[in-house]
C-alpha positions as CSV (number, residue, x, y, z in Angstrom):
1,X,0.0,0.0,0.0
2,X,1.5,3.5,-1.1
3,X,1.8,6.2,1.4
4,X,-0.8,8.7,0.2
5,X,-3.5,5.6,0.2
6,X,-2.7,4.7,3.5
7,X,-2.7,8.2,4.8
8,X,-6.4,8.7,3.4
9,X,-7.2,5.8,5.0
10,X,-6.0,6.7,8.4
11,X,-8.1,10.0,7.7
12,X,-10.9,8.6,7.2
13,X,-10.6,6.4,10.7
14,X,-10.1,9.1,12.4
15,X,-12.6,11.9,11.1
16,X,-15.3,10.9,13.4
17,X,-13.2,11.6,16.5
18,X,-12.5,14.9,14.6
19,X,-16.6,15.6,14.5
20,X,-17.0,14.6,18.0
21,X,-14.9,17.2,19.2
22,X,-15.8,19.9,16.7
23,X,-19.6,18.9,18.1
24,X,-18.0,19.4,22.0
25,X,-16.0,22.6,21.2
26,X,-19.0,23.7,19.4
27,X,-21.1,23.5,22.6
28,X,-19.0,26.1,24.8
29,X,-18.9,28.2,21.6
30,X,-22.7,28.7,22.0
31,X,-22.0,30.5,24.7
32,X,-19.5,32.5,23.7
33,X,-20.6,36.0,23.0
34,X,-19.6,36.6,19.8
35,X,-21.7,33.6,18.8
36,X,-24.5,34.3,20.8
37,X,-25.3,38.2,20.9
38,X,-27.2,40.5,23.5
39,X,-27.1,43.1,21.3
40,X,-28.8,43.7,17.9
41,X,-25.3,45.5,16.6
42,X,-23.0,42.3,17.7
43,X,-26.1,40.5,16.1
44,X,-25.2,41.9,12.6
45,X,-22.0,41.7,13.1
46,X,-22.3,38.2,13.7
47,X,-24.4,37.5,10.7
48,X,-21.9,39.3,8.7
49,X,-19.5,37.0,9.8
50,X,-21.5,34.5,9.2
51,X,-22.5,35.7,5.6
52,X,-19.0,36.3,4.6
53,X,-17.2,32.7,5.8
54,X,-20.3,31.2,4.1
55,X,-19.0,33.2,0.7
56,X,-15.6,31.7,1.0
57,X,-17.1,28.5,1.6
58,X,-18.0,28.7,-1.3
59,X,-14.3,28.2,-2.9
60,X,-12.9,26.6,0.3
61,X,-15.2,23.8,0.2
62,X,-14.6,22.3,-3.4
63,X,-11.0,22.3,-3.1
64,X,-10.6,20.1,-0.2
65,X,-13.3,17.7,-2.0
66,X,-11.5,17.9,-5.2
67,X,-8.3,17.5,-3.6
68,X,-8.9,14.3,-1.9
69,X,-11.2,13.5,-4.9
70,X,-8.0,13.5,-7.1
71,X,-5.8,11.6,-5.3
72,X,-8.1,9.0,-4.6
73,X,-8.9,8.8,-8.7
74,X,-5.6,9.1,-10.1
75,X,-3.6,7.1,-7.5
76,X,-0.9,5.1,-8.8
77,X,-2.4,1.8,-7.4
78,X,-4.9,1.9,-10.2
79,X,-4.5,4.9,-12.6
80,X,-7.2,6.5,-14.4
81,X,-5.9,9.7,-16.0
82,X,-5.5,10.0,-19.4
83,X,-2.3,10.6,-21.3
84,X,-2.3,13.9,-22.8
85,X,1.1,15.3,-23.2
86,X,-0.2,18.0,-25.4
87,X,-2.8,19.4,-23.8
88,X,-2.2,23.0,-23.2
89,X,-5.1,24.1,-21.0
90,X,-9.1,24.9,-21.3
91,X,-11.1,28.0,-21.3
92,X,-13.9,26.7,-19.5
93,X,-11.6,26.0,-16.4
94,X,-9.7,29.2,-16.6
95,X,-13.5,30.9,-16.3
96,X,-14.7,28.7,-13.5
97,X,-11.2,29.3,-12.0
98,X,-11.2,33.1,-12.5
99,X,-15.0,34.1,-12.6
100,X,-16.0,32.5,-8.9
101,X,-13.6,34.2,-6.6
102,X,-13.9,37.6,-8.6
103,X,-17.8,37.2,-7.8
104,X,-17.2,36.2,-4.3
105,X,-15.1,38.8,-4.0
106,X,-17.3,41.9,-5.6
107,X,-20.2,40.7,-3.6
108,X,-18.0,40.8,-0.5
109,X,-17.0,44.0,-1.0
110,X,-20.2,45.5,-1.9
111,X,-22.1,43.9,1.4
112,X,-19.1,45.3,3.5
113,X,-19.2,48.7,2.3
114,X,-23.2,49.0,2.8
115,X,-22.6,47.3,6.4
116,X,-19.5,49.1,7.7
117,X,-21.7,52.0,6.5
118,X,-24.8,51.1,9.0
119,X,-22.7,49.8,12.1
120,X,-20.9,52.9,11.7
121,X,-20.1,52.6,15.7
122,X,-20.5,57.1,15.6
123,X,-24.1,56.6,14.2
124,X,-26.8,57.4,17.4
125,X,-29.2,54.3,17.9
126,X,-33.1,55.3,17.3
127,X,-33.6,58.9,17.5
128,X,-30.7,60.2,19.4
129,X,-32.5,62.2,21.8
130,X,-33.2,59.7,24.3
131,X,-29.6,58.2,24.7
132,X,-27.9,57.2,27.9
133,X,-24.3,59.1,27.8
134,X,-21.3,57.7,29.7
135,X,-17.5,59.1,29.3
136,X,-15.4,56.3,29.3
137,X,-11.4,57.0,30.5
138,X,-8.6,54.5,29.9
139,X,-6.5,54.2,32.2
140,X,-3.3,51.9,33.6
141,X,-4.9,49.2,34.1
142,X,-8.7,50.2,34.5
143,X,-11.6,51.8,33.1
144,X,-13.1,55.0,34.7
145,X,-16.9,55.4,33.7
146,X,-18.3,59.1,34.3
147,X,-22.3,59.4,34.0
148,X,-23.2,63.3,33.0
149,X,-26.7,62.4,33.7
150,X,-26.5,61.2,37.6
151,X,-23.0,63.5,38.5
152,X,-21.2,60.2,39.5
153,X,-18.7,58.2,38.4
154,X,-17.7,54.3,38.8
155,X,-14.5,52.2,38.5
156,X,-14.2,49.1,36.7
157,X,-18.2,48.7,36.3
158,X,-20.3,50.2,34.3
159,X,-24.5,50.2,34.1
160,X,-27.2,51.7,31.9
161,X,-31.0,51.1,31.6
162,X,-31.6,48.0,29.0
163,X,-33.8,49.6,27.7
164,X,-32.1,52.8,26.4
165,X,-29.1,53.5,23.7
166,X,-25.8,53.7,25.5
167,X,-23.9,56.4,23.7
168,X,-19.8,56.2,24.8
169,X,-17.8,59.0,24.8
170,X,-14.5,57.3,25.1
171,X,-10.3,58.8,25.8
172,X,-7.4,57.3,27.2
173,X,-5.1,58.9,30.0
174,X,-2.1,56.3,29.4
175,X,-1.2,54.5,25.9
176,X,-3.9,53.0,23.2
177,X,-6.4,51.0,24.4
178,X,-9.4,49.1,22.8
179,X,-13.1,49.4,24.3
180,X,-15.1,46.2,23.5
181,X,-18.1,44.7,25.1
182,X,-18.4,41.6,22.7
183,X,-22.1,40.6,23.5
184,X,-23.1,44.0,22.5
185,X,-20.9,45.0,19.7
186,X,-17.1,45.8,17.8
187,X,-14.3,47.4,19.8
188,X,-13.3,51.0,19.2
189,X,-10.1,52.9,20.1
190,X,-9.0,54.8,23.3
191,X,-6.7,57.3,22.6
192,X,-4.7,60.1,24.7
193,X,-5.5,63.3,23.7
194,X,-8.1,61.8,21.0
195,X,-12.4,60.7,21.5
196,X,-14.0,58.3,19.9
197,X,-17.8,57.5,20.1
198,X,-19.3,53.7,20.4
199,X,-23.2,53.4,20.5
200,X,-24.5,50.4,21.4
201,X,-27.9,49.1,22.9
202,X,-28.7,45.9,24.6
203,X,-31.7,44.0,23.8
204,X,-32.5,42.4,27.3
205,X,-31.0,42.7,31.1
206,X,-27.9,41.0,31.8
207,X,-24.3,41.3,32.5
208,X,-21.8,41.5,30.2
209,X,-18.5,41.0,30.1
210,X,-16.2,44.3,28.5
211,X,-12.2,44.4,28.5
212,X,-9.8,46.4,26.9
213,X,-8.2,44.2,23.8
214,X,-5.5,46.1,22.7
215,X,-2.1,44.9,24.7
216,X,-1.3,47.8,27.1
217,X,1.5,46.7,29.8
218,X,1.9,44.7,32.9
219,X,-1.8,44.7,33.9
220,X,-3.4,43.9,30.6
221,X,-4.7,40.8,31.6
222,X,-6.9,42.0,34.2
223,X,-8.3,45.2,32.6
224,X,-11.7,44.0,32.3
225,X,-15.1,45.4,33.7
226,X,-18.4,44.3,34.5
227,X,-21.4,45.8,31.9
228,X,-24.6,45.8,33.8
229,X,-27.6,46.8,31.4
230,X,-30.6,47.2,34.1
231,X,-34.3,47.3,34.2
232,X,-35.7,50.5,35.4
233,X,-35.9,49.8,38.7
234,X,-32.9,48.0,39.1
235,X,-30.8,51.1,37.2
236,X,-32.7,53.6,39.6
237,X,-31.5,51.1,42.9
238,X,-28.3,50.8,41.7
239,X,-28.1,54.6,40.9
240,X,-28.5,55.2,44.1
241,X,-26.1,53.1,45.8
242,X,-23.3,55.0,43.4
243,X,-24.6,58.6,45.2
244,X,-24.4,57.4,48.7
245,X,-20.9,56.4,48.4
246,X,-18.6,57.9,50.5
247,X,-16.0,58.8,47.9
248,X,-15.9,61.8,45.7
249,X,-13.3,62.0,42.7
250,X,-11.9,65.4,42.6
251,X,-8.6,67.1,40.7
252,X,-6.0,65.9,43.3
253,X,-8.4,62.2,43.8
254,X,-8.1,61.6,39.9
255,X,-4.1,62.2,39.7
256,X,-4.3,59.6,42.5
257,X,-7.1,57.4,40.5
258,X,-5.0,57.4,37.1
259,X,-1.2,55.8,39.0
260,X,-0.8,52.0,37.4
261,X,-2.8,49.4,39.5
262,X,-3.4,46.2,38.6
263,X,-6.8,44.6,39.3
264,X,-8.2,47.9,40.7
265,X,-11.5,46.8,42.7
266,X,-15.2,48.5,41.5
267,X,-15.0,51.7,43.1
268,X,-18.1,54.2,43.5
269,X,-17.8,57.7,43.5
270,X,-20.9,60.0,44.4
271,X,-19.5,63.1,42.6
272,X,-16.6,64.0,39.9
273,X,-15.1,67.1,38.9
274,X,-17.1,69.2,36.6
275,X,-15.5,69.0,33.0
276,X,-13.0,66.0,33.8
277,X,-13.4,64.4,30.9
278,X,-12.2,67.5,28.7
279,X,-9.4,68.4,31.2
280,X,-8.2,65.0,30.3
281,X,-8.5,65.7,26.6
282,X,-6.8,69.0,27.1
283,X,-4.1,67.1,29.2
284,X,-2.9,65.8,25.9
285,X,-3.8,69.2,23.9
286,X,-2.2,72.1,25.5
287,X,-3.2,76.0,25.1
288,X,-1.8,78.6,25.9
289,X,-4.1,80.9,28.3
290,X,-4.6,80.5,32.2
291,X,-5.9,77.0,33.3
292,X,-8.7,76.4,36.2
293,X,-7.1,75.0,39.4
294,X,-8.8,71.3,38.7
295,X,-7.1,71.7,34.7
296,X,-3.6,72.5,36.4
297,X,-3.4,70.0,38.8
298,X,-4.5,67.2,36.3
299,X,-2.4,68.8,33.7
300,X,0.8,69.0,35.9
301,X,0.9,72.9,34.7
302,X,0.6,76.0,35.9
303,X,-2.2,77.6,37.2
């Protein structure tokens, strides 16, 4: 027995063991977020996903069977090709060969355009007007969530009412980061000196898991947070708990706040200094002119 025949063979033998554990591995993928959504955003982008590895399916697929196909025809055991020393080539292959991927590929690009278009992560969620807005801060190695709306401000957790957009406002204090809450959508940048937007809405209550993905140093692993979309009530309880903490995060708290620290606990803070998140913008984009006292000592400048 050649070695190619007896290879098949052993592949064969052995693809059922190869189904069972794609069939296992499958079932902790159903849980993974990414595969199973909270969000209708990370629900198109799924489907997307979906849409497009079906497309290249489409060419994948037939190769493998026409792979094994041919060595299993033509093997030297029994040979079936014909001799045709002469033979030059075919225009009906070159046009199956040629006119499949280009189709594949024009349809590919024409569904992302039109979809990158209507996930644009800037683009407000239902009207606009009735938006939940939170400023998110990167940090070393934490998130800082500020809530314009209540006057408070949270570490390392964040909530919003389920049933409401959640516009980000998102900046960095430290290097690049990446804000992603996978049940609920894509990632976006965190940048010093720079904001980016993320809207995103989840369909039902729940908690969901949100992490920065872009490496970032020492703590890396650990900069994760807790995203707690809420009923009603539970948003108004938990609303409250944040402005009876005993903690409020002024100038000379937040130069504390932003040091390094590595698996910083949730931390509540009942108040925040007015205009922090711009301070920390202009921390990064200095002007000339006279700076408020909050400004200067966030800045490190000058009063």
């Amino acid at each position: 027995m050649n070695v190619l025949g007896l290879a098949i063979r052993r592949l064969g033998c052995a693809a059922p063991a190869v189904l069972l554990l794609a069939i296992l591995t499958g079932c902790g993928l159903a849980d993974a977020p990414i595969v199973s959504p909270k969000g209708p955003i990370a629900l198109e982008e799924r489907n997307l996903l979906y849409t497009a590895f079906g497309l290249m399916m489409i060419v994948t697929v037939p190769v493998f069977i026409l792979t094994f196909w041919f060595c299993w025809r033509y093997r030297a055991s029994r040979p079936r090709g014909a001799y045709t020393p002469e033979w030059g080539g075919s225009w009906r292959f070159e046009a199956v060969i040629w006119t499949v991927p280009a189709v594949i590929v024009i349809v590919l690009g024409v569904m992302l355009w039109t979809t990158t278009h209507r996930l644009d992560p800037y683009k407000a969620l239902g009207d606009g007007n009735d938006a939940f807005e939170v400023q998110a801060i990167a940090q070393d190695w934490k998130w800082l969530f500020i809530y314009p709306e209540l006057g408070t401000a949270t570490v390392n957790e964040l909530a919003f009412p389920a049933d409401r957009p959640l516009r980000l406002k998102i900046t960095s204090d430290t290097v690049m980061n990446s804000f992603m809450i996978p049940a609920l959508g894509g990632q976006i940048y965190a940048m010093a000196g720079m904001k980016t937007q993320l809207n995103l809405i989840a369909s039902e209550p729940g908690v969901f898991k949100g992490r920065n993905t872009m490496y970032s140093g020492d703590g890396y692993a650990t900069q994760y947070f807790n995203a707690h979309a809420l009923s009603d009530t539970d948003f108004a309880a938990w609303s409250q708990k944040v402005k009876d903490a005993d903690k409020n995060l002024d100038a000379r708290t937040y130069v504390e706040l932003v040091m390094p620290s590595v698996s910083n606990p949730v931390t509540y803070y009942s108040s925040y200094e007015p205009g922090l998140f711009n301070i920390v913008l202009l921390k990064y984009n200095p002007r000339p002119g006279p700076y408020t006292e909050a400004a200067a000592i966030i800045c490190g400048v000058a009063a």
